[in-house]
N, CA, C and O atoms as a Tinker XYZ file with bonds, in Angstrom:
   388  protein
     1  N      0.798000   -1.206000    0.000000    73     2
     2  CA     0.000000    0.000000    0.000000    64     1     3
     3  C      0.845000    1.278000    0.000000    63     2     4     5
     4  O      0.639000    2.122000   -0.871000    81     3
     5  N      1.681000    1.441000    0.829000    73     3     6
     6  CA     2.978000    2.513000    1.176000    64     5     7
     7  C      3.523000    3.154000   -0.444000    63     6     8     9
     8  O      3.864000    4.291000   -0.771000    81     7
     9  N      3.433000    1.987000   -1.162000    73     7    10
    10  CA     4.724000    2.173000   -2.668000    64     9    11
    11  C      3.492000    3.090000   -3.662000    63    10    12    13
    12  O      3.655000    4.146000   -4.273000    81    11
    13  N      2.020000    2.073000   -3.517000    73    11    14
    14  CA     0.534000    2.561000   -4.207000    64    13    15
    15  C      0.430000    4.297000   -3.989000    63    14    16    17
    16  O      0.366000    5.217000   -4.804000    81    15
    17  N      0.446000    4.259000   -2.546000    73    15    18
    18  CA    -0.042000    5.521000   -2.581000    64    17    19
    19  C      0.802000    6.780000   -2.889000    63    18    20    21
    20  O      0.421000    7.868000   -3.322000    81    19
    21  N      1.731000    6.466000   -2.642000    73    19    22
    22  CA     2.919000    7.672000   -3.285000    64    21    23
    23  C      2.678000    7.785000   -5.182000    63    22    24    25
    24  O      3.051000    8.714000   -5.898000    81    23
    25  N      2.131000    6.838000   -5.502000    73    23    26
    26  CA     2.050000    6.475000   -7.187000    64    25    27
    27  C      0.861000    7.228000   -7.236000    63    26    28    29
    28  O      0.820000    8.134000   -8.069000    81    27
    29  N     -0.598000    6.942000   -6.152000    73    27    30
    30  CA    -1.550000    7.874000   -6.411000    64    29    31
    31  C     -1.511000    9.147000   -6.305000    63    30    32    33
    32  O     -2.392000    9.806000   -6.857000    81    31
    33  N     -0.377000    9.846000   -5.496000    73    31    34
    34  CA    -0.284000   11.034000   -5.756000    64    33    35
    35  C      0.486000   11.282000   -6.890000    63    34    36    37
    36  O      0.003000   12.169000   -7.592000    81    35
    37  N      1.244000   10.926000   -7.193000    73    35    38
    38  CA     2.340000   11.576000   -8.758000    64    37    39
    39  C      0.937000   11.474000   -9.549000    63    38    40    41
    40  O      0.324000   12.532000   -9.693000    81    39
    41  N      0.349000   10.235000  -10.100000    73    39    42
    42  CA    -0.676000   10.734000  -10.349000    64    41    43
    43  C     -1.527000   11.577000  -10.560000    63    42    44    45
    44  O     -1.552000   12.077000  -11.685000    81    43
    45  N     -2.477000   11.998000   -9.574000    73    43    46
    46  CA    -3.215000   12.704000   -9.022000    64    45    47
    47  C     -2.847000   14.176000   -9.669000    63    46    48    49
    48  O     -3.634000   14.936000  -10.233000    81    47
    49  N     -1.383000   14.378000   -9.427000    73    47    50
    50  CA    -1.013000   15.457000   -9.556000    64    49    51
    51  C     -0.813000   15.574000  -10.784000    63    50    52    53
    52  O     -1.593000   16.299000  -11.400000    81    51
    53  N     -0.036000   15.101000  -11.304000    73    51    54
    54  CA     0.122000   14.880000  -12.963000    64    53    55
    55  C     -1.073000   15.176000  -13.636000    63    54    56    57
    56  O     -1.014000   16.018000  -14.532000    81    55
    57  N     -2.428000   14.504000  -13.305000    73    55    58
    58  CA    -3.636000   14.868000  -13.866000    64    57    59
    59  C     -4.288000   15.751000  -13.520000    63    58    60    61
    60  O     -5.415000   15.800000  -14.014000    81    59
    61  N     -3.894000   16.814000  -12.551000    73    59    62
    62  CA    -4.376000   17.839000  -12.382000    64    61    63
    63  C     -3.575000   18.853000  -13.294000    63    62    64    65
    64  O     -4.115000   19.563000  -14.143000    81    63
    65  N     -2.069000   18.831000  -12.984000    73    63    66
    66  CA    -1.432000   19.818000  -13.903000    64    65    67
    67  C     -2.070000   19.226000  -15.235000    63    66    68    69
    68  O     -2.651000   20.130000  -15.835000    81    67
    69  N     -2.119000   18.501000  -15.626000    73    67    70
    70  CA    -3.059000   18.223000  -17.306000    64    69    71
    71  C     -4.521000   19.038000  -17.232000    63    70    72    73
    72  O     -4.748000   20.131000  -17.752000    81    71
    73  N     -5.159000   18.478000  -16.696000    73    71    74
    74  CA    -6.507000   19.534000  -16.263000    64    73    75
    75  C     -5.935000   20.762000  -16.571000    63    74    76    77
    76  O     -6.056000   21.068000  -17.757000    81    75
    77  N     -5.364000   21.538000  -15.885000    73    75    78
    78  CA    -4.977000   23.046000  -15.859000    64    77    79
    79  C     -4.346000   23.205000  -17.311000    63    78    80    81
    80  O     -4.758000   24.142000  -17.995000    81    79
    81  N     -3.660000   22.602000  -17.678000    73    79    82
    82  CA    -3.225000   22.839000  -18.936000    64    81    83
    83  C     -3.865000   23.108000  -20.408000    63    82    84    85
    84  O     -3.556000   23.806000  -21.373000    81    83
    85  N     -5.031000   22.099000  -20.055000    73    83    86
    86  CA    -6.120000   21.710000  -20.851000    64    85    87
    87  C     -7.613000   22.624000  -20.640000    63    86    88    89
    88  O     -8.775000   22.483000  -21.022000    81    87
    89  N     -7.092000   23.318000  -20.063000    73    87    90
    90  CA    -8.262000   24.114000  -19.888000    64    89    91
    91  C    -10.000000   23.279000  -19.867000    63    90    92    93
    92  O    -11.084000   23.483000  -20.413000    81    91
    93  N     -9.275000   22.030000  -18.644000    73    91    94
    94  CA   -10.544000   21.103000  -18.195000    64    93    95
    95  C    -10.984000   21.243000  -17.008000    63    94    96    97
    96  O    -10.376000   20.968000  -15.973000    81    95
    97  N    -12.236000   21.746000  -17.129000    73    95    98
    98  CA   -12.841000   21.848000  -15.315000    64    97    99
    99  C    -12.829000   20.658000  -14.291000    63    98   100   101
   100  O    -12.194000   20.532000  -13.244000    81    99
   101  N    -13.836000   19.718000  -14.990000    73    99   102
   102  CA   -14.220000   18.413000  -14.550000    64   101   103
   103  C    -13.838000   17.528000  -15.138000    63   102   104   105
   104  O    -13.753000   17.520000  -16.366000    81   103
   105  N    -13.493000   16.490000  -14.311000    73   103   106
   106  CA   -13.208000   14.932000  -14.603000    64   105   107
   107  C    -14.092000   14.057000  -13.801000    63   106   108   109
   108  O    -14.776000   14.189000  -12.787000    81   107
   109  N    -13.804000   13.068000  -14.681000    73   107   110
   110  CA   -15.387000   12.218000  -13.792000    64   109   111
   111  C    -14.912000   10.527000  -14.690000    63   110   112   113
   112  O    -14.313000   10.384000  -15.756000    81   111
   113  N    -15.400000    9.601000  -13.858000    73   111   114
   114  CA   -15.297000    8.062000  -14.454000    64   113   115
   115  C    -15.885000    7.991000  -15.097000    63   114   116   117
   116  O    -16.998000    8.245000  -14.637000    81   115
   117  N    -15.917000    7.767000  -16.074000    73   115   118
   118  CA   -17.591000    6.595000  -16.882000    64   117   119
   119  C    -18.063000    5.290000  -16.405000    63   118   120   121
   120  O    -17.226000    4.394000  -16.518000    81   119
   121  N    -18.908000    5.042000  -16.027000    73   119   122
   122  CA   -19.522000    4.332000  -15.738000    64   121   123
   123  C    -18.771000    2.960000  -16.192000    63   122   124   125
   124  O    -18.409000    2.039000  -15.460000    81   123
   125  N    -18.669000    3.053000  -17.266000    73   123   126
   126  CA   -18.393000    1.568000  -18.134000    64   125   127
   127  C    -16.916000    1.460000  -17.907000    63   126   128   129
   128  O    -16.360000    0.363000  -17.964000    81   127
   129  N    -16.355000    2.412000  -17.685000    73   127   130
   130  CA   -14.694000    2.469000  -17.281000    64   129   131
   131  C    -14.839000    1.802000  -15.769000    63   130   132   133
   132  O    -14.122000    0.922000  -15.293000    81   131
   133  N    -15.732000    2.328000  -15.277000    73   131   134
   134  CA   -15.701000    1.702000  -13.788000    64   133   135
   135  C    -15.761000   -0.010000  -13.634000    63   134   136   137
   136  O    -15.031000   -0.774000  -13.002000    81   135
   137  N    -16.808000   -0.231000  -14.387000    73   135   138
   138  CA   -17.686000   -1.593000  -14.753000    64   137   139
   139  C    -16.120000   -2.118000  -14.714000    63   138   140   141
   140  O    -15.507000   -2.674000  -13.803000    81   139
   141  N    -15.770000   -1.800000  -15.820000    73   139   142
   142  CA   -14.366000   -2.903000  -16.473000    64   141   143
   143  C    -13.300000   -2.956000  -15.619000    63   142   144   145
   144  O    -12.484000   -3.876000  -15.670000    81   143
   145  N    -13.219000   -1.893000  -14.701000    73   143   146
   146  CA   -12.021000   -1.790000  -13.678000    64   145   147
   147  C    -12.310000   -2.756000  -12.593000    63   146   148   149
   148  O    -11.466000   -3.395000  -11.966000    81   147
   149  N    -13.899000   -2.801000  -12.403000    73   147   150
   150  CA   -14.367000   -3.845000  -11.117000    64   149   151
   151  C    -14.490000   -4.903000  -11.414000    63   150   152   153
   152  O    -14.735000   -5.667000  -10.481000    81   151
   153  N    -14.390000   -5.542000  -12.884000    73   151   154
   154  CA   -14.436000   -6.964000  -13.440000    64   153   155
   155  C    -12.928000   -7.567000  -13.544000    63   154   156   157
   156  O    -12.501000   -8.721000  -13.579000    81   155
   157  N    -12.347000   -6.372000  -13.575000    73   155   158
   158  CA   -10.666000   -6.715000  -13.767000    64   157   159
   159  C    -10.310000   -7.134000  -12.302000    63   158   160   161
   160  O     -9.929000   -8.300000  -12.198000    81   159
   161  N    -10.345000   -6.648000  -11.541000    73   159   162
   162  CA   -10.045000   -6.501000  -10.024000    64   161   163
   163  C    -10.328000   -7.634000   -9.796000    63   162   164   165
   164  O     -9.411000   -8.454000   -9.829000    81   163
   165  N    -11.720000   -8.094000   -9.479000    73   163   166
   166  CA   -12.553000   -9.276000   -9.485000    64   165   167
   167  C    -11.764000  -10.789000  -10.198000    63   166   168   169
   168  O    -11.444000  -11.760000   -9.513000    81   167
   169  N    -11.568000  -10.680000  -11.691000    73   167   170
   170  CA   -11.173000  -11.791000  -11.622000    64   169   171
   171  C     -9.034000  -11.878000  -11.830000    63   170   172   173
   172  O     -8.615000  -12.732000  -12.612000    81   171
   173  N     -8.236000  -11.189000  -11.269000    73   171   174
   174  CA    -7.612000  -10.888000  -10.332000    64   173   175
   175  C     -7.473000  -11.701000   -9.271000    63   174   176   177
   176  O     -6.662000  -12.602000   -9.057000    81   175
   177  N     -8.557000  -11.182000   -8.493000    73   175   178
   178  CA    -8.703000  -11.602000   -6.910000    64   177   179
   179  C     -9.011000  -12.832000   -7.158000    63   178   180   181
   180  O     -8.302000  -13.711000   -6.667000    81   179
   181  N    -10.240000  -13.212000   -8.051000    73   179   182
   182  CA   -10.406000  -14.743000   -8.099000    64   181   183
   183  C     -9.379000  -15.801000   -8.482000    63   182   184   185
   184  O     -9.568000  -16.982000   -8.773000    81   183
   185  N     -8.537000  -15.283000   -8.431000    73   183   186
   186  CA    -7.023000  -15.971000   -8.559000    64   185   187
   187  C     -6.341000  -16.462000   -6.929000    63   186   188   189
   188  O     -5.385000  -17.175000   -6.624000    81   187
   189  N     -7.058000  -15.917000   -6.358000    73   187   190
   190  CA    -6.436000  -16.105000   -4.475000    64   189   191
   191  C     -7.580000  -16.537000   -3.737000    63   190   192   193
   192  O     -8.654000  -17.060000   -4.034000    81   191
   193  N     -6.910000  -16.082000   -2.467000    73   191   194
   194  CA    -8.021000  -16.923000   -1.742000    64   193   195
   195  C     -8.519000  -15.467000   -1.227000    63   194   196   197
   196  O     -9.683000  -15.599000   -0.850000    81   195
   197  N     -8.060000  -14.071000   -1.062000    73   195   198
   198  CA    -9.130000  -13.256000   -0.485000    64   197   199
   199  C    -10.647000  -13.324000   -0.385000    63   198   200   201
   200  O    -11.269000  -13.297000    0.677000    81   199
   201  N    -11.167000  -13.413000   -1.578000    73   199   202
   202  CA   -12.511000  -13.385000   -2.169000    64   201   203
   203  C    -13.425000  -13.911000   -0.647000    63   202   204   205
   204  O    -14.272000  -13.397000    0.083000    81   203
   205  N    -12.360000  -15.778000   -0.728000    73   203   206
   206  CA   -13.015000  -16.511000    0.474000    64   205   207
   207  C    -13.320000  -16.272000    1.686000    63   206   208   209
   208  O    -14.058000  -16.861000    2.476000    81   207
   209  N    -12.631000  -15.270000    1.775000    73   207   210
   210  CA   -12.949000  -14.880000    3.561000    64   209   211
   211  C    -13.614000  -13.844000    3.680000    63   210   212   213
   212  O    -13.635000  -13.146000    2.666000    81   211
   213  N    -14.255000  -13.420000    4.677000    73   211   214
   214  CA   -15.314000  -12.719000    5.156000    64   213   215
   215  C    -14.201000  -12.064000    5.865000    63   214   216   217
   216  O    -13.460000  -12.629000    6.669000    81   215
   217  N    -14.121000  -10.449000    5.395000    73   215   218
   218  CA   -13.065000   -9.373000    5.675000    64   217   219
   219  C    -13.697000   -7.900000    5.357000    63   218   220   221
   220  O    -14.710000   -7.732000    4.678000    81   219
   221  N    -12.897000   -6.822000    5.987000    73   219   222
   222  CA   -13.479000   -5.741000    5.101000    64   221   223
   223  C    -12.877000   -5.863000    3.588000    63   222   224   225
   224  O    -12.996000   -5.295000    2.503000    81   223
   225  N    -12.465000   -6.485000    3.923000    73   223   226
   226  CA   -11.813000   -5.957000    2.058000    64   225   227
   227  C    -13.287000   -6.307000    1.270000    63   226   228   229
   228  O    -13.650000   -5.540000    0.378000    81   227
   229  N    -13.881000   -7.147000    1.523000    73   227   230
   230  CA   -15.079000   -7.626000    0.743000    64   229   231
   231  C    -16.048000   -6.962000    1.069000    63   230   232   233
   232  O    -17.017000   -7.098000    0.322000    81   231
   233  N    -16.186000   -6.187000    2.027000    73   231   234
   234  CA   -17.276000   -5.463000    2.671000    64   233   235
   235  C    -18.155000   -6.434000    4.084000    63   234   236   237
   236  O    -19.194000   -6.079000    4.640000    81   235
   237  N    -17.552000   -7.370000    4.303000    73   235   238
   238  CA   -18.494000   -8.409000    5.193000    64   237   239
   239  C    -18.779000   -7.985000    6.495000    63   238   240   241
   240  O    -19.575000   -8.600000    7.205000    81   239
   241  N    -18.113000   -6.852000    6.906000    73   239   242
   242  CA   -17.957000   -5.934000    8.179000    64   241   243
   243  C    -18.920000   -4.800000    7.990000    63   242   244   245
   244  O    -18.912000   -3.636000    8.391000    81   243
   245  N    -19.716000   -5.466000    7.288000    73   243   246
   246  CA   -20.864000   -3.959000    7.036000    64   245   247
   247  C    -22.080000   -4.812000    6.935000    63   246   248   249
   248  O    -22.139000   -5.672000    6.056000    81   247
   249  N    -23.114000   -4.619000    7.832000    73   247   250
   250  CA   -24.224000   -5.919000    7.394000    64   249   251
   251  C    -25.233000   -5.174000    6.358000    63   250   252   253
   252  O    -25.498000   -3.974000    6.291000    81   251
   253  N    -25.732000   -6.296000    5.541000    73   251   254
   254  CA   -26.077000   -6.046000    4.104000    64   253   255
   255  C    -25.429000   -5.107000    2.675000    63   254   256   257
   256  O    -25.864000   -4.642000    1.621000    81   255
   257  N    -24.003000   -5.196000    3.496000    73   255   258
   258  CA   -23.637000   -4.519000    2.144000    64   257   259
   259  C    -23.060000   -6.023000    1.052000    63   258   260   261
   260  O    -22.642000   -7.129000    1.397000    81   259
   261  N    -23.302000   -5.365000   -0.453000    73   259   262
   262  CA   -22.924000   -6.635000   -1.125000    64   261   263
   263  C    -21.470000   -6.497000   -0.857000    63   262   264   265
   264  O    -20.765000   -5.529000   -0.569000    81   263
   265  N    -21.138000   -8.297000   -1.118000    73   263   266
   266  CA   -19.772000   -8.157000   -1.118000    64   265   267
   267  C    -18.978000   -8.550000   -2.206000    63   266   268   269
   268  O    -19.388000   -9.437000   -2.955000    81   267
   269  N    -17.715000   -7.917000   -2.420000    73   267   270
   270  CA   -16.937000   -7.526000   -4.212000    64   269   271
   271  C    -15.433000   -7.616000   -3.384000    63   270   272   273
   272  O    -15.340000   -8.056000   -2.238000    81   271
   273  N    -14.337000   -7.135000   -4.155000    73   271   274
   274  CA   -13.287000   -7.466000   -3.598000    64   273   275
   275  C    -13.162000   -6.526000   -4.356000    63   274   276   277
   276  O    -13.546000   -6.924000   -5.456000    81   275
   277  N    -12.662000   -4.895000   -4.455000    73   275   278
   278  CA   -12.023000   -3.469000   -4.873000    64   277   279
   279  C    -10.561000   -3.507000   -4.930000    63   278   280   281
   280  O     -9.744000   -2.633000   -5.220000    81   279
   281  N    -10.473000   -4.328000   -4.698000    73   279   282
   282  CA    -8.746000   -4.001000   -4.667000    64   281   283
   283  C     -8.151000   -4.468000   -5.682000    63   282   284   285
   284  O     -8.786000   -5.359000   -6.246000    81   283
   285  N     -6.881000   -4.129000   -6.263000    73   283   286
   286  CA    -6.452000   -4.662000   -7.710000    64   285   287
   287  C     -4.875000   -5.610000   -6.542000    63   286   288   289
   288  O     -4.309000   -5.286000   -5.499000    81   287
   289  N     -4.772000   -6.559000   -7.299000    73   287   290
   290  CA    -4.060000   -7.539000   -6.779000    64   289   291
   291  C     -2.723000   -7.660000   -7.895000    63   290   292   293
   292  O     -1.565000   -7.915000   -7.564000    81   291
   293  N     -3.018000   -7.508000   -8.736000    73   291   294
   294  CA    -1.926000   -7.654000   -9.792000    64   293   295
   295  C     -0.784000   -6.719000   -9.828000    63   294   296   297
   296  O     -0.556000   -6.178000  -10.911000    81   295
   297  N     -0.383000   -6.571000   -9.290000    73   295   298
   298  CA     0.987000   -6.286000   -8.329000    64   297   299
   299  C      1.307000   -4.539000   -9.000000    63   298   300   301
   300  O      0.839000   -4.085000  -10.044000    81   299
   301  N      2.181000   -3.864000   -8.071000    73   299   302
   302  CA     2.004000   -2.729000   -8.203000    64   301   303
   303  C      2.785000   -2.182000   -9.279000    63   302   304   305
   304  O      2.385000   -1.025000   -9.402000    81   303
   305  N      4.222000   -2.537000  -10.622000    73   303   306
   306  CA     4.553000   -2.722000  -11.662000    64   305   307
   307  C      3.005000   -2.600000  -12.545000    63   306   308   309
   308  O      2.687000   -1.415000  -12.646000    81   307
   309  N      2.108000   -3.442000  -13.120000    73   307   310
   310  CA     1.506000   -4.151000  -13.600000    64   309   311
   311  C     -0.089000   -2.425000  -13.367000    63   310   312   313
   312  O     -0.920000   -2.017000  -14.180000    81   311
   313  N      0.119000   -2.121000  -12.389000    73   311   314
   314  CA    -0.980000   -1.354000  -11.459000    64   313   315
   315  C     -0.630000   -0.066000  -12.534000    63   314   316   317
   316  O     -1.388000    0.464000  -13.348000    81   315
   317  N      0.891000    0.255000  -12.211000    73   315   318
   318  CA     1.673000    1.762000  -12.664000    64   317   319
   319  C      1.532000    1.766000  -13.748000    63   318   320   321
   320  O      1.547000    2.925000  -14.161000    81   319
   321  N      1.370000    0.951000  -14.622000    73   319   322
   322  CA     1.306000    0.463000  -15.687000    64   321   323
   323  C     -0.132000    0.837000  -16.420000    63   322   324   325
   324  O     -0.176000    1.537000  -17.431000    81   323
   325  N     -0.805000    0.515000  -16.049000    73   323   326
   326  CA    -2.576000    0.740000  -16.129000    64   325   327
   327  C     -2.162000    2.385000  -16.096000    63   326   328   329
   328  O     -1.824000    3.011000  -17.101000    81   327
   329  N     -2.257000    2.952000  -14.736000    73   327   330
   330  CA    -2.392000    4.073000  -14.915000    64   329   331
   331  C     -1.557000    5.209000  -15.577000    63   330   332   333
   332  O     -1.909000    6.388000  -15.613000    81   331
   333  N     -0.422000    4.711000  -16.088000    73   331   334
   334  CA     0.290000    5.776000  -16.785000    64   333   335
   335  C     -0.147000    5.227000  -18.479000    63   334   336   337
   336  O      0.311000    5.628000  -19.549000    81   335
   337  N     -0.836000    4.539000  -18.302000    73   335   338
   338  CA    -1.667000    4.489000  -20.056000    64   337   339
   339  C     -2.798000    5.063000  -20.208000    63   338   340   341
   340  O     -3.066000    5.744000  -21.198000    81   339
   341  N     -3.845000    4.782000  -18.930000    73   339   342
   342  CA    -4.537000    5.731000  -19.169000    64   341   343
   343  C     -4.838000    7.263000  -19.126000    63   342   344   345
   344  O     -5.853000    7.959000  -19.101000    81   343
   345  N     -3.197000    7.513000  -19.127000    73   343   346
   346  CA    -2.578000    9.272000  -18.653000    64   345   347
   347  C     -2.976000    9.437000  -20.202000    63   346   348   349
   348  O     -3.884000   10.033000  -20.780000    81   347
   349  N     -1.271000    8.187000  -20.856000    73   347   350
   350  CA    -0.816000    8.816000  -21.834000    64   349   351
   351  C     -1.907000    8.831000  -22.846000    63   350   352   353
   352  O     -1.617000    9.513000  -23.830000    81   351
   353  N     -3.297000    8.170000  -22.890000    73   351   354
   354  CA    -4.880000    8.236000  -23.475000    64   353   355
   355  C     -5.281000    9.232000  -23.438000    63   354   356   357
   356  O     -6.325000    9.274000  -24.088000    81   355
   357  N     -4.904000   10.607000  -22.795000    73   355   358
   358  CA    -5.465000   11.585000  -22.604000    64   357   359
   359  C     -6.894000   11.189000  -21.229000    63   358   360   361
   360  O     -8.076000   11.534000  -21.247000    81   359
   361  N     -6.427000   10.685000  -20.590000    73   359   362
   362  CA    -7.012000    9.835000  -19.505000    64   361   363
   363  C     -8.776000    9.040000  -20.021000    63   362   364   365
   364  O     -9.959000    9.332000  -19.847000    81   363
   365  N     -8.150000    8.160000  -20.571000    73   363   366
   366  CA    -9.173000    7.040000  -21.020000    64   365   367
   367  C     -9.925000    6.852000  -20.219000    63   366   368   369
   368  O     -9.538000    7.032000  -19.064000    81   367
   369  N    -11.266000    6.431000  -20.433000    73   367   370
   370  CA   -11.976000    5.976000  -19.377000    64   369   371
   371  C    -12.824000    7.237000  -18.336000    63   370   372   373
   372  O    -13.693000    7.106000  -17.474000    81   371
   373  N    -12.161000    8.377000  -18.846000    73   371   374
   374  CA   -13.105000    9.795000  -17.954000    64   373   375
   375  C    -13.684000   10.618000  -18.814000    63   374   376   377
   376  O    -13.070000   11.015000  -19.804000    81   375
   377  N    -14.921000   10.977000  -18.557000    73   375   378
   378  CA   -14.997000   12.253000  -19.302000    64   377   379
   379  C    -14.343000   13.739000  -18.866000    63   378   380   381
   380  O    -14.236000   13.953000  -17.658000    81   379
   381  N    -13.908000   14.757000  -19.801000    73   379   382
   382  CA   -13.381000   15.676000  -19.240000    64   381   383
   383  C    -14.258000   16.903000  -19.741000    63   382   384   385
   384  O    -14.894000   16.807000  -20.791000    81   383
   385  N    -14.277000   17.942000  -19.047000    73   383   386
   386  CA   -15.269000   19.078000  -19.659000    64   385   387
   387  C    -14.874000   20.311000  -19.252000    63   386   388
   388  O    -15.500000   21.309000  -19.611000    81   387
């Protein structure tokens, strides 16, 4: 998590100085970008045994919430990777306005 989150900020930031550059107000997911990010994750995880246990990671610490596994597992190389493509896309997967 420690290595992730330092990556979400370069990030973060990177796509904001783009925003500003771009003379873009808003950014936002698409829906269907989301969809595909939570199917990726998903079968990922269905590669381990997380899924199996009743954890927050799944949400099971929350009664009646459904439970999914959010986390991307495919190691953090592989992660940096994803997101500096969907930079160099002009950030794929968002609308910008």
């Amino acid at each position: 998590m420690p290595v992730s989150i330092e990556q979400h900020v370069e990030w973060v930031s990177d796509c904001i100085e783009y925003l500003r550059d771009n003379d873009v107000k808003t950014i936002e997911s698409l829906v269907e970008a989301e969809e595909n990010w939570s199917k990726h994750c998903k079968e990922v995880a269905d590669k381990t045994l997380y899924p199996e246990t009743d954890s927050w990671y799944t949400g099971a610490n929350i009664a009646d919430k459904p439970q999914r596994f959010p986390i991307y597992l495919g190691g953090v190389g592989p992660y940096r990777e994803i997101c500096n493509e969907v930079a160099a896309n002009g950030y794929e997967g968002f609308s910008l306005k």
